[in-house]
N, CA, C and O atoms as a GROMACS GRO file, in nm:
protein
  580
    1UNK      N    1   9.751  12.462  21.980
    1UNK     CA    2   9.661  12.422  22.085
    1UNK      C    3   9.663  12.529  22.193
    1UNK      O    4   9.761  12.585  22.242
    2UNK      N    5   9.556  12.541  22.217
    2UNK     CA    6   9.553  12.657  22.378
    2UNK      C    7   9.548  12.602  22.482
    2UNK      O    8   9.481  12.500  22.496
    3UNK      N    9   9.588  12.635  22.540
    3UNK     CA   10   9.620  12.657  22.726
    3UNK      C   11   9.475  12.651  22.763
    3UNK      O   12   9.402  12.749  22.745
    4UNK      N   13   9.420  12.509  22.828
    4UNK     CA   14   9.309  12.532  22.871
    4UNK      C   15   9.305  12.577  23.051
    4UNK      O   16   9.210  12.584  23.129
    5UNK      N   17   9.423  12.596  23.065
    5UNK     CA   18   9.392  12.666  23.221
    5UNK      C   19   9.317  12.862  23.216
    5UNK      O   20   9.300  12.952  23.134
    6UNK      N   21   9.301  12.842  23.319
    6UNK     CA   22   9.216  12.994  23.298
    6UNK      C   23   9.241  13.073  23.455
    6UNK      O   24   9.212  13.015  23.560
    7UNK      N   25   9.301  13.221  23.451
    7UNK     CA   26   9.396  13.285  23.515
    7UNK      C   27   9.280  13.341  23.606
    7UNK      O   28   9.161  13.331  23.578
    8UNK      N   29   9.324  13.393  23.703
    8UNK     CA   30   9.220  13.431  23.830
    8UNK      C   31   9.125  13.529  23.757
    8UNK      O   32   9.004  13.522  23.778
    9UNK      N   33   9.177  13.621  23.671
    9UNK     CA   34   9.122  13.754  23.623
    9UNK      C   35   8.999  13.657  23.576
    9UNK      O   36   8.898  13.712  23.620
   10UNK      N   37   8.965  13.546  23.511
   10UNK     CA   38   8.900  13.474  23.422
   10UNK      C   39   8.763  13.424  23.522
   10UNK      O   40   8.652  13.417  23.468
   11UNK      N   41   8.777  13.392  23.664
   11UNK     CA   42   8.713  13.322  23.731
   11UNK      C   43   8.631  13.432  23.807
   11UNK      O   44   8.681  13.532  23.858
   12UNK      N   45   8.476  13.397  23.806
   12UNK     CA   46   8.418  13.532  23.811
   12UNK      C   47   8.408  13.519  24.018
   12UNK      O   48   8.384  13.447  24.115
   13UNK      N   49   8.454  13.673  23.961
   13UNK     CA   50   8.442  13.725  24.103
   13UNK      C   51   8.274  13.722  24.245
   13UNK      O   52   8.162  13.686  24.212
   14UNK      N   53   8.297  13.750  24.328
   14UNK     CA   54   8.181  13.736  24.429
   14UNK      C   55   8.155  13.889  24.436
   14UNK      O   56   8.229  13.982  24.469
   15UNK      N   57   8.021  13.885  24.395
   15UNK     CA   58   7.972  14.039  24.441
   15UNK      C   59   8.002  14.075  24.588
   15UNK      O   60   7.997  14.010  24.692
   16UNK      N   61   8.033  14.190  24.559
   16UNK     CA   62   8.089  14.314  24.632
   16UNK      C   63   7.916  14.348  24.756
   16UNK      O   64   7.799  14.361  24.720
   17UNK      N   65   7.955  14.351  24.849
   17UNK     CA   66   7.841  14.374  24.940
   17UNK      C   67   7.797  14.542  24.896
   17UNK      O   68   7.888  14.619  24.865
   18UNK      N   69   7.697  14.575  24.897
   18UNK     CA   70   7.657  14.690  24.857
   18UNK      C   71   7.652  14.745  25.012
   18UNK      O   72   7.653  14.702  25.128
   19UNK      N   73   7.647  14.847  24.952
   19UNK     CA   74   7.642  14.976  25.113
   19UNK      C   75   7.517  15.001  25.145
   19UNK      O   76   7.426  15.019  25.064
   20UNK      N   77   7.507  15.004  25.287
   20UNK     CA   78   7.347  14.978  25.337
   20UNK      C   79   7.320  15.126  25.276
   20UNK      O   80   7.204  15.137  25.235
   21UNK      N   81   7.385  15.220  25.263
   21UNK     CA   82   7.323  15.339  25.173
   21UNK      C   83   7.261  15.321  25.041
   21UNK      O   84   7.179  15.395  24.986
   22UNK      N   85   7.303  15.235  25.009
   22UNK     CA   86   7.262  15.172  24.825
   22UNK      C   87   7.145  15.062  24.856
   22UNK      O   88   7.105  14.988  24.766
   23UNK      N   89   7.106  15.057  24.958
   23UNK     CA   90   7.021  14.896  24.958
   23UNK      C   91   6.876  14.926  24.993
   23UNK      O   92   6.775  14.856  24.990
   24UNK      N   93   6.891  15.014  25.015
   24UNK     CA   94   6.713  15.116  25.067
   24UNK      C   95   6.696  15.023  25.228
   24UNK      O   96   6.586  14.979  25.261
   25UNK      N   97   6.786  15.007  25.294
   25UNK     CA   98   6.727  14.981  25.434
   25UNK      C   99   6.754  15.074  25.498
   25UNK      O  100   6.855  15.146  25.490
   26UNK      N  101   6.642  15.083  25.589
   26UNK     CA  102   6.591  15.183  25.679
   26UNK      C  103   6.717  15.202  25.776
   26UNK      O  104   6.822  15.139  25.762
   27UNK      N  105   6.695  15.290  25.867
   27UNK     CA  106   6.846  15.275  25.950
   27UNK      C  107   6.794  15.241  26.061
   27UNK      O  108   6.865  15.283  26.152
   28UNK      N  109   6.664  15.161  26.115
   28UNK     CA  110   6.660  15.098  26.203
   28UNK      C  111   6.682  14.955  26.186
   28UNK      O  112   6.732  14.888  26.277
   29UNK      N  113   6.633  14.886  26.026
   29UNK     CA  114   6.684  14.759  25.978
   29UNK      C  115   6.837  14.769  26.032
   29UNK      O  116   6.877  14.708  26.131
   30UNK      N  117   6.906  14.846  25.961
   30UNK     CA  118   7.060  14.878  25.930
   30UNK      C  119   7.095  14.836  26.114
   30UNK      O  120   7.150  14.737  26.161
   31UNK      N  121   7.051  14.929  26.166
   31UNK     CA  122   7.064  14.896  26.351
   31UNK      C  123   7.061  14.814  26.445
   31UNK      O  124   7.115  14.812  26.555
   32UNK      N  125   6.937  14.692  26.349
   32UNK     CA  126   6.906  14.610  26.448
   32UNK      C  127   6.935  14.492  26.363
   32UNK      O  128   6.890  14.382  26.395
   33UNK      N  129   7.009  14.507  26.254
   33UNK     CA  130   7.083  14.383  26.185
   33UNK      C  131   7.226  14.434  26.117
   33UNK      O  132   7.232  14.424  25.994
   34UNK      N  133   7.323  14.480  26.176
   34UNK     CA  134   7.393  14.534  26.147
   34UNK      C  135   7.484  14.435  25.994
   34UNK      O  136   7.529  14.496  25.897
   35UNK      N  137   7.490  14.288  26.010
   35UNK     CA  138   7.579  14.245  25.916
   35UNK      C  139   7.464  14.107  25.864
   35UNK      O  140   7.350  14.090  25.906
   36UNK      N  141   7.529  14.034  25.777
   36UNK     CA  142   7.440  13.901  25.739
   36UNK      C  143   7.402  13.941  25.580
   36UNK      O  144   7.455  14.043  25.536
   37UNK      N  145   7.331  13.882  25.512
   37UNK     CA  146   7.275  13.875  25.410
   37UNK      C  147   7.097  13.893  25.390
   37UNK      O  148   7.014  13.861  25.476
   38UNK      N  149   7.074  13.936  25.294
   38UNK     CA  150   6.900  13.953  25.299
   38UNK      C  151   6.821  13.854  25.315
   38UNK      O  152   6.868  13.788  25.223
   39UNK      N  153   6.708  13.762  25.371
   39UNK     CA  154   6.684  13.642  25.361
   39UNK      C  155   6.560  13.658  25.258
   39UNK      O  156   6.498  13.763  25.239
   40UNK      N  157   6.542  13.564  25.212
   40UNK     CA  158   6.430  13.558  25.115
   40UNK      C  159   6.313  13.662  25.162
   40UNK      O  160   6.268  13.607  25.262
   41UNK      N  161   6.252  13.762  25.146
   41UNK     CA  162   6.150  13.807  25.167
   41UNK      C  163   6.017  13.748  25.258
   41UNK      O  164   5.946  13.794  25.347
   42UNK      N  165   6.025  13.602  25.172
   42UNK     CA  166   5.910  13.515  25.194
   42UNK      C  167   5.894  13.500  25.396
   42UNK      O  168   5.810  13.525  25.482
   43UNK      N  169   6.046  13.437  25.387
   43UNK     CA  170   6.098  13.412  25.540
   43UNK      C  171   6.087  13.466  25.640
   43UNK      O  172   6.044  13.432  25.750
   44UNK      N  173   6.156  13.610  25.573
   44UNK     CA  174   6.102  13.703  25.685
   44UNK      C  175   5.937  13.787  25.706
   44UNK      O  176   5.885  13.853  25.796
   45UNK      N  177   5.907  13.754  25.607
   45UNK     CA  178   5.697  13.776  25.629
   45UNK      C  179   5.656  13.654  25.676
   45UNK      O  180   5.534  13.664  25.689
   46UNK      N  181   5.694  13.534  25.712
   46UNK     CA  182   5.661  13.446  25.794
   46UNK      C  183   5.691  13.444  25.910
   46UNK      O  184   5.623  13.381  25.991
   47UNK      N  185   5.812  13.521  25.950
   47UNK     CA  186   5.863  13.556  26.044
   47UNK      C  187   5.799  13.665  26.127
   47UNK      O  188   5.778  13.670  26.248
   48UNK      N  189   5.781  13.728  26.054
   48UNK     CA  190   5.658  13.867  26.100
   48UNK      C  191   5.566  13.846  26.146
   48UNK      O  192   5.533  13.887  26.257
   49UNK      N  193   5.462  13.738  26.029
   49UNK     CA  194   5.348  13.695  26.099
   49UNK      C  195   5.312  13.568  26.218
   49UNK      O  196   5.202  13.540  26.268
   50UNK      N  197   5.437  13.508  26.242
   50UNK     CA  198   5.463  13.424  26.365
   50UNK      C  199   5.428  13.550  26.469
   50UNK      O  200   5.316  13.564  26.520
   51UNK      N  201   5.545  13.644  26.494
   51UNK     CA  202   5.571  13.776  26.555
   51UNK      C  203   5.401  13.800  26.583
   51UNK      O  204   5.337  13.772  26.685
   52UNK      N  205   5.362  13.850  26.478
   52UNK     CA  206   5.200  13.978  26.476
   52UNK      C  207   5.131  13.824  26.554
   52UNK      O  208   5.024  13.871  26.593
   53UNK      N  209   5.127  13.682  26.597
   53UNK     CA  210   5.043  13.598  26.574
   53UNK      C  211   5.044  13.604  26.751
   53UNK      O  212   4.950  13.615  26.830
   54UNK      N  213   5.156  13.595  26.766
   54UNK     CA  214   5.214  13.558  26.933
   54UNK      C  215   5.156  13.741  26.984
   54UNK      O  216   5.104  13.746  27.095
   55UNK      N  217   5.161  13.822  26.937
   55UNK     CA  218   5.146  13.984  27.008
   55UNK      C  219   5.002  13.940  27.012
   55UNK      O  220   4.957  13.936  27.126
   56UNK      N  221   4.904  13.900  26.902
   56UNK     CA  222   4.746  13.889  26.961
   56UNK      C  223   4.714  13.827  27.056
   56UNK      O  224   4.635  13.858  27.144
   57UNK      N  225   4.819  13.668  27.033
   57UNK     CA  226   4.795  13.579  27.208
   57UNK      C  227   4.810  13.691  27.321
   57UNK      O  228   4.738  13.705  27.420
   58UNK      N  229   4.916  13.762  27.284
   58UNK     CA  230   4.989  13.862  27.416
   58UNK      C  231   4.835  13.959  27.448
   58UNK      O  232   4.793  13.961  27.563
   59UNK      N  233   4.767  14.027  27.349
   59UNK     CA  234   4.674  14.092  27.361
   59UNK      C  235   4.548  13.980  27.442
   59UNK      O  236   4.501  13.980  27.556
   60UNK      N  237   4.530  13.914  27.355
   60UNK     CA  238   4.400  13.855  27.437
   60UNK      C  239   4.427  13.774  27.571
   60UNK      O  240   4.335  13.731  27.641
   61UNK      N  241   4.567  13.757  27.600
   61UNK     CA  242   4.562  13.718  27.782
   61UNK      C  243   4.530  13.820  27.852
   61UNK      O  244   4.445  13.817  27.941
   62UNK      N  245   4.600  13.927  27.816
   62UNK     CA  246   4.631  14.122  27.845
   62UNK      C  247   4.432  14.103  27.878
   62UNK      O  248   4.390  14.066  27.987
   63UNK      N  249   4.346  14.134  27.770
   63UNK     CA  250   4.189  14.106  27.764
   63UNK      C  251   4.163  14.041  27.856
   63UNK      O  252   4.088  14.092  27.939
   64UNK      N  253   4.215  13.899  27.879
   64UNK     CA  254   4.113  13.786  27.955
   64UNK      C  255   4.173  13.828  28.156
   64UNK      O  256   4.115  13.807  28.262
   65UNK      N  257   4.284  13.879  28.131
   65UNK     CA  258   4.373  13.912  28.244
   65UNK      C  259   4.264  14.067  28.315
   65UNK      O  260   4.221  14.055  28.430
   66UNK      N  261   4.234  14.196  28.236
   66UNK     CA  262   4.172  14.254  28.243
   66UNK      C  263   4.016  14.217  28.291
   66UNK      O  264   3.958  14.249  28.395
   67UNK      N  265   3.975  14.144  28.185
   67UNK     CA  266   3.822  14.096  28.230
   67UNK      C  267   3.796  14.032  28.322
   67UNK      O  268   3.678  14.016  28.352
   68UNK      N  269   3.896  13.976  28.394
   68UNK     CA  270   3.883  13.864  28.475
   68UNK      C  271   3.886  13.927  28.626
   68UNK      O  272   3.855  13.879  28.735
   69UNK      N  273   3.932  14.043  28.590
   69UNK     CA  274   3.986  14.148  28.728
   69UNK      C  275   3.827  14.241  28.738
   69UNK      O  276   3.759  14.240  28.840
   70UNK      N  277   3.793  14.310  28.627
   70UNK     CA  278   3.676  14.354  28.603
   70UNK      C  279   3.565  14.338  28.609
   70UNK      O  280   3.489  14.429  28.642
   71UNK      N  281   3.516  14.194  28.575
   71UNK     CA  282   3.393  14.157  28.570
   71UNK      C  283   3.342  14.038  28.650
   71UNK      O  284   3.223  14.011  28.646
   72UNK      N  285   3.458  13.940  28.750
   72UNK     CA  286   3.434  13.814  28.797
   72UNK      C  287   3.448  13.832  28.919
   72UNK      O  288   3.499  13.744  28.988
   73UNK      N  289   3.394  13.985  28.984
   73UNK     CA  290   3.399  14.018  29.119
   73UNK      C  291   3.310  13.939  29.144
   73UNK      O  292   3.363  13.869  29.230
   74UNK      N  293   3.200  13.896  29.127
   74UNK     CA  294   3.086  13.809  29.207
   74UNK      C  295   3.110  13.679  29.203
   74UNK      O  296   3.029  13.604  29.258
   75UNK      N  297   3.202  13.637  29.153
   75UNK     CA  298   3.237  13.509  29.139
   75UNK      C  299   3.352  13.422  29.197
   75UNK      O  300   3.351  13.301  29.220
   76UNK      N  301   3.459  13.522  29.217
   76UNK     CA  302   3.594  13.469  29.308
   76UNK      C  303   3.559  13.550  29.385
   76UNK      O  304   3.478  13.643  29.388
   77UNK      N  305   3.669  13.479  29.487
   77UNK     CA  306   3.680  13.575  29.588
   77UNK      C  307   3.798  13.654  29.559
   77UNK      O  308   3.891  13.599  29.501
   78UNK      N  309   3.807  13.777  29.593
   78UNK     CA  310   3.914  13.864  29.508
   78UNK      C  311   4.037  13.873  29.579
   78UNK      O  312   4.093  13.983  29.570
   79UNK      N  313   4.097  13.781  29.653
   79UNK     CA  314   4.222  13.732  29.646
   79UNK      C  315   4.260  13.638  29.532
   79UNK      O  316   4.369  13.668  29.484
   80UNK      N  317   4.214  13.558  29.488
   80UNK     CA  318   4.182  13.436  29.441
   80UNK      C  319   4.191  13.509  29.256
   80UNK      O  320   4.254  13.479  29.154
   81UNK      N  321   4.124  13.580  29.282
   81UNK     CA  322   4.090  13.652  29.144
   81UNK      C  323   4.129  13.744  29.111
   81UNK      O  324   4.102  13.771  28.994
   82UNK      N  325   4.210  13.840  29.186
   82UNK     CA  326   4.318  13.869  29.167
   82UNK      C  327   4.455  13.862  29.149
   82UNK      O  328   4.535  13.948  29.110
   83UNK      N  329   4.478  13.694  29.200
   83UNK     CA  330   4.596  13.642  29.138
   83UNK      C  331   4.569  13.553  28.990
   83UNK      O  332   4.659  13.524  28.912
   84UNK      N  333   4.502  13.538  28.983
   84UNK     CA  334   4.437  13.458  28.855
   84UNK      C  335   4.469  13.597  28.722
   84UNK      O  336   4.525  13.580  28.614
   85UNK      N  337   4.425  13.698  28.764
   85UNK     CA  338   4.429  13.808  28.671
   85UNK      C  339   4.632  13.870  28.648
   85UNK      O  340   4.698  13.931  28.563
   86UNK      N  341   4.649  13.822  28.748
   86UNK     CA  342   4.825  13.922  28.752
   86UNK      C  343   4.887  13.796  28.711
   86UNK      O  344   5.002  13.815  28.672
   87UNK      N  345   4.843  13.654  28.707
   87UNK     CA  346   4.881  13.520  28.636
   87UNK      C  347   4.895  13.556  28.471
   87UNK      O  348   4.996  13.530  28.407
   88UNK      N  349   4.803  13.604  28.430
   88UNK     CA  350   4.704  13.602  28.289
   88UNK      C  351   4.787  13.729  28.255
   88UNK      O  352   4.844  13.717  28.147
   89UNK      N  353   4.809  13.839  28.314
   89UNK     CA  354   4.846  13.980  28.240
   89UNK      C  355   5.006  13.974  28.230
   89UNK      O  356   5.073  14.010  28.134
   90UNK      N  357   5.069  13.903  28.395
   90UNK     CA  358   5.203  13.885  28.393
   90UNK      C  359   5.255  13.766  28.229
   90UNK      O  360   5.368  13.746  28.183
   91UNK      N  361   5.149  13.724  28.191
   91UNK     CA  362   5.195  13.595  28.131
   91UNK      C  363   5.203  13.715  27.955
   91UNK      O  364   5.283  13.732  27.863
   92UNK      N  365   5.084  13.761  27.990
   92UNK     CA  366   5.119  13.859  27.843
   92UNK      C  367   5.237  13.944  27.820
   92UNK      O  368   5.285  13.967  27.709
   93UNK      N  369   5.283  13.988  27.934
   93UNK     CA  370   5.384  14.094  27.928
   93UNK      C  371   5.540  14.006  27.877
   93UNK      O  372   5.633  14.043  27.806
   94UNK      N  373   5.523  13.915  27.929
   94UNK     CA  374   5.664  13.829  27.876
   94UNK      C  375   5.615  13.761  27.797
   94UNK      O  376   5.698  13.677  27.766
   95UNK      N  377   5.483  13.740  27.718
   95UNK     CA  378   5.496  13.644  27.596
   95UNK      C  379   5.549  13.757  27.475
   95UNK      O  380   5.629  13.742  27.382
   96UNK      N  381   5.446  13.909  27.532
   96UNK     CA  382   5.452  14.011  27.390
   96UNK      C  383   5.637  14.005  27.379
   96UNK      O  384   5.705  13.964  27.285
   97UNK      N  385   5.685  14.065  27.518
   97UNK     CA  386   5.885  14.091  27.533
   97UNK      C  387   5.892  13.947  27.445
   97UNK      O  388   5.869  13.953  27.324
   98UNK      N  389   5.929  13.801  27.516
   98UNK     CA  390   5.950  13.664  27.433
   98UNK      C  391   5.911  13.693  27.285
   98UNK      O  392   6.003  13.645  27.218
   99UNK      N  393   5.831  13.742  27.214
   99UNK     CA  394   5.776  13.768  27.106
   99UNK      C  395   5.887  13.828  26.982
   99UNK      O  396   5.930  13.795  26.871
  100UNK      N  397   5.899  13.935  27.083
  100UNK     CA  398   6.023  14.065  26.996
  100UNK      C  399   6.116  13.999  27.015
  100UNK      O  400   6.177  13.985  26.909
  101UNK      N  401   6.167  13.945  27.098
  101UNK     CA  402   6.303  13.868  27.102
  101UNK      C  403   6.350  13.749  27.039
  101UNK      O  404   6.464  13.735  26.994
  102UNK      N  405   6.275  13.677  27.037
  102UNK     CA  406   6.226  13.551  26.919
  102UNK      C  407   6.230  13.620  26.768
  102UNK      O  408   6.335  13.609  26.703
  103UNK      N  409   6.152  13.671  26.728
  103UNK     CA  410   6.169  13.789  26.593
  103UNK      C  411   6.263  13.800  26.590
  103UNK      O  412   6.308  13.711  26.517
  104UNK      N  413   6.364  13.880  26.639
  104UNK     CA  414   6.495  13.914  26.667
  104UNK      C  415   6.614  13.825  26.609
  104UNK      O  416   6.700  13.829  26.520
  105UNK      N  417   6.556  13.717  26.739
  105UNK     CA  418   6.681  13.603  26.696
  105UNK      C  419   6.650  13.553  26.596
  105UNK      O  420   6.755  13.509  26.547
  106UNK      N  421   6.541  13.523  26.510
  106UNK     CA  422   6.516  13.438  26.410
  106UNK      C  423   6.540  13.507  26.294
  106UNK      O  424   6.576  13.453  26.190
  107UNK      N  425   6.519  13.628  26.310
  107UNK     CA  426   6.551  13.729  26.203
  107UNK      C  427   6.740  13.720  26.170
  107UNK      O  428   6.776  13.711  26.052
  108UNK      N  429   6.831  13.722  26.269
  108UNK     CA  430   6.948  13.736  26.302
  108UNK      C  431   6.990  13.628  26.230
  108UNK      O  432   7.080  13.626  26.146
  109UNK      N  433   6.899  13.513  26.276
  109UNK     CA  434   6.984  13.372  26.214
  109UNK      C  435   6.974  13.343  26.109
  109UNK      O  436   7.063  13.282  26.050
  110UNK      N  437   6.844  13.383  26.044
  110UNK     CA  438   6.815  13.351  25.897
  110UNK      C  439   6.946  13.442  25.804
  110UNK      O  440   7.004  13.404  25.702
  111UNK      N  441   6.963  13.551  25.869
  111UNK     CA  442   7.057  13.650  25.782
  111UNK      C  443   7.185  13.607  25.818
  111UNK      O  444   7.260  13.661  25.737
  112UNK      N  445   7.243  13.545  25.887
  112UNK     CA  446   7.369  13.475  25.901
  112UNK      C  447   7.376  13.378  25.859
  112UNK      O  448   7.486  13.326  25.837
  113UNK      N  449   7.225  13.299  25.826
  113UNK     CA  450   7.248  13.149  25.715
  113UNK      C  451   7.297  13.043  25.868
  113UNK      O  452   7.363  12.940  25.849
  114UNK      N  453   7.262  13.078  25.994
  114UNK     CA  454   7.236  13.003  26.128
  114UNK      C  455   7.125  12.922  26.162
  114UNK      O  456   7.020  12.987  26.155
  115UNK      N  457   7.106  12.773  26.205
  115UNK     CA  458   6.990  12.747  26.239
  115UNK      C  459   6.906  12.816  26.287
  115UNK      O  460   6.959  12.907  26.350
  116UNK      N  461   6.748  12.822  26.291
  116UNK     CA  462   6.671  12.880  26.374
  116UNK      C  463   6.689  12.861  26.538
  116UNK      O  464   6.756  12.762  26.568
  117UNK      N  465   6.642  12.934  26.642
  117UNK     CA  466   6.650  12.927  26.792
  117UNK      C  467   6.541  12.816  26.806
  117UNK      O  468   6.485  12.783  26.702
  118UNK      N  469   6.501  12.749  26.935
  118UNK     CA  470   6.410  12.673  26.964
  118UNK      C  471   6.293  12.764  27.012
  118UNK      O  472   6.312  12.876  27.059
  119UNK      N  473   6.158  12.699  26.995
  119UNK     CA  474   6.068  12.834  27.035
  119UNK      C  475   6.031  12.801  27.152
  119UNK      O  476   5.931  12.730  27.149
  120UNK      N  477   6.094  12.836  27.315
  120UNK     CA  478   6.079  12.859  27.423
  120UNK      C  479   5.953  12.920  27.438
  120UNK      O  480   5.889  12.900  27.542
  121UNK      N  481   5.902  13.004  27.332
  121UNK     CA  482   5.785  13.094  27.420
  121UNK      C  483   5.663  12.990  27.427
  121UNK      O  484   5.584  13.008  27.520
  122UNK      N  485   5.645  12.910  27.360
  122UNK     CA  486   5.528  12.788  27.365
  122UNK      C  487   5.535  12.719  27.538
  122UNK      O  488   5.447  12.710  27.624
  123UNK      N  489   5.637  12.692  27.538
  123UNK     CA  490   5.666  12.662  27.705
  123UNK      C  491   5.607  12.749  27.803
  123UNK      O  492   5.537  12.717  27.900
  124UNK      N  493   5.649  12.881  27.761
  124UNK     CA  494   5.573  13.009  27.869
  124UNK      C  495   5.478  13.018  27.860
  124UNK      O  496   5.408  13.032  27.960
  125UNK      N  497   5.438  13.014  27.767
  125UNK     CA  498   5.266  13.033  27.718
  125UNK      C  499   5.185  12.901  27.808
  125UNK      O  500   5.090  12.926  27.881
  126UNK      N  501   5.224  12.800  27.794
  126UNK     CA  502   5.120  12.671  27.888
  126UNK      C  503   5.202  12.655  27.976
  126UNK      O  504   5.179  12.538  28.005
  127UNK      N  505   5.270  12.682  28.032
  127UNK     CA  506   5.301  12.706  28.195
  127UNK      C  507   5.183  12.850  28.252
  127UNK      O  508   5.135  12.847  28.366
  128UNK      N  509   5.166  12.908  28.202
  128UNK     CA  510   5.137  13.057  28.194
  128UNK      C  511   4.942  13.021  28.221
  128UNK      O  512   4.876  13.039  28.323
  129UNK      N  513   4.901  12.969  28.093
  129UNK     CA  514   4.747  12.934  28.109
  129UNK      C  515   4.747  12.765  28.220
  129UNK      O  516   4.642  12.736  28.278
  130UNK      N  517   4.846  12.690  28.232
  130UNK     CA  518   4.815  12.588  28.290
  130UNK      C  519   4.784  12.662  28.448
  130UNK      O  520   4.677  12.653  28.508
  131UNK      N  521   4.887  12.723  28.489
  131UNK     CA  522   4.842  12.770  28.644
  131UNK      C  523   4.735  12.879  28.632
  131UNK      O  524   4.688  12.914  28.740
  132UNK      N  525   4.695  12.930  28.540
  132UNK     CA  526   4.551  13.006  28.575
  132UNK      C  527   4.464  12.920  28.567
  132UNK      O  528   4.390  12.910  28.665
  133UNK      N  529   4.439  12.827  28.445
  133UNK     CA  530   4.337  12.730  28.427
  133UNK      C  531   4.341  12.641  28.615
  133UNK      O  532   4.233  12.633  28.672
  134UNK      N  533   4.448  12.594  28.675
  134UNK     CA  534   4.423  12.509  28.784
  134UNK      C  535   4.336  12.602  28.897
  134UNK      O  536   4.237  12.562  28.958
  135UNK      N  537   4.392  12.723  28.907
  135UNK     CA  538   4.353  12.823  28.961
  135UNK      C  539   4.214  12.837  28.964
  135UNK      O  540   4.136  12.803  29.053
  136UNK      N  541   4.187  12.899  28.841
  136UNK     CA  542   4.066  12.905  28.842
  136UNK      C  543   3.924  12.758  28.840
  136UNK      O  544   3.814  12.764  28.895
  137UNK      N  545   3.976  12.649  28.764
  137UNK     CA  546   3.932  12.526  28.832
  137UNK      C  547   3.899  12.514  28.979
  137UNK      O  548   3.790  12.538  29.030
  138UNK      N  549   4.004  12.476  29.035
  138UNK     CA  550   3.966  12.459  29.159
  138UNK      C  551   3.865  12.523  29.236
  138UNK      O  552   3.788  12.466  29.313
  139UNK      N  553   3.871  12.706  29.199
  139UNK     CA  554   3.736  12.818  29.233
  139UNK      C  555   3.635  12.729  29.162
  139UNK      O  556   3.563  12.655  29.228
  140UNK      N  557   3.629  12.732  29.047
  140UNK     CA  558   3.477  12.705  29.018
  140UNK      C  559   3.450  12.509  29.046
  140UNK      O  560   3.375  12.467  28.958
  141UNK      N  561   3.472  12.455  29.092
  141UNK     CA  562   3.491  12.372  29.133
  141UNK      C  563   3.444  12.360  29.317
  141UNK      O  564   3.354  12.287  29.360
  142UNK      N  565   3.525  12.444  29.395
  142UNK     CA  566   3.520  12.474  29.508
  142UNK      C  567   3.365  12.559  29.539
  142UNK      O  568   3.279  12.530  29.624
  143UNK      N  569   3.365  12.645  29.461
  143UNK     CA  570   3.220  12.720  29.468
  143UNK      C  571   3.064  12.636  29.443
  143UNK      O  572   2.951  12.660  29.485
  144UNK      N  573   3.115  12.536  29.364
  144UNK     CA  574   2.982  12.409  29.345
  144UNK      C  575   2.993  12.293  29.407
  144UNK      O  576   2.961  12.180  29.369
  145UNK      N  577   3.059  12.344  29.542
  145UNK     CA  578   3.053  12.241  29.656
  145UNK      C  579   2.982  12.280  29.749
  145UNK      O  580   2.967  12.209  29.849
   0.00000   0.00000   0.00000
């Protein structure tokens, strides 16, 4: 009869982490994720396109922030409409930053096998259009009085 126990040599080992030289990542991947595991591909192109989705919001406040400074001189008075516009452009500049940083962390956590972060930037974003929208309400509102 044999020995049904079975000796460490027998019990298969855990792959060996390969060297970011052997793995074809870039050495800014390598930089800005120094340790963790690869996450499904899928994850992180969802992750990306969250990222690319929030930079167009960032672009078209950046637009409406611009246009609003540009073209609605006859319409506010340009105190008024000039804070409405530095509302709208300030709100892009920390959604695009919130954006990369969010990417970042979500990228970080998926590769450590960590819950995801909570997405704070939704908060900034309608705090961000709620006080331009009152803003500008009240002008067009005030002007058809």
């Amino acid at each position: 009869m044999t020995d049904s126990t079975h000796s460490d040599e027998d019990a298969p080992q855990p792959a060996s982490e390969p060297s970011p030289e052997t793995t074809g990542r870039g050495w800014l991947t390598r930089r800005l994720f120094p340790d963790g595991a690869e996450p499904d591909p899928r994850f992180t192109l969802a992750n990306e396109r969250t990222f690319l989705a929030w930079m167009r919001t960032s672009l078209a406040l950046l637009g409406a922030g611009v246009a609003l400074e540009a073209f609605a001189a006859d319409v506010f008075p340009h105190l008024i409409r000039h804070l409405a516009a530095l509302v709208l452009v300030g709100t892009a500049l920390v959604a695009s930053l919130s954006a990369t940083y969010r990417w970042h962390r979500v990228e970080t956590a998926m590769r450590r096998g960590r819950p995801l972060p909570a997405p704070s930037l939704a908060l900034l974003l309608a705090v961000g259009l709620t006080l331009t929208s009152f803003v500008l309400l009240g002008l067009v509102l005030g002007a058809g009085a």
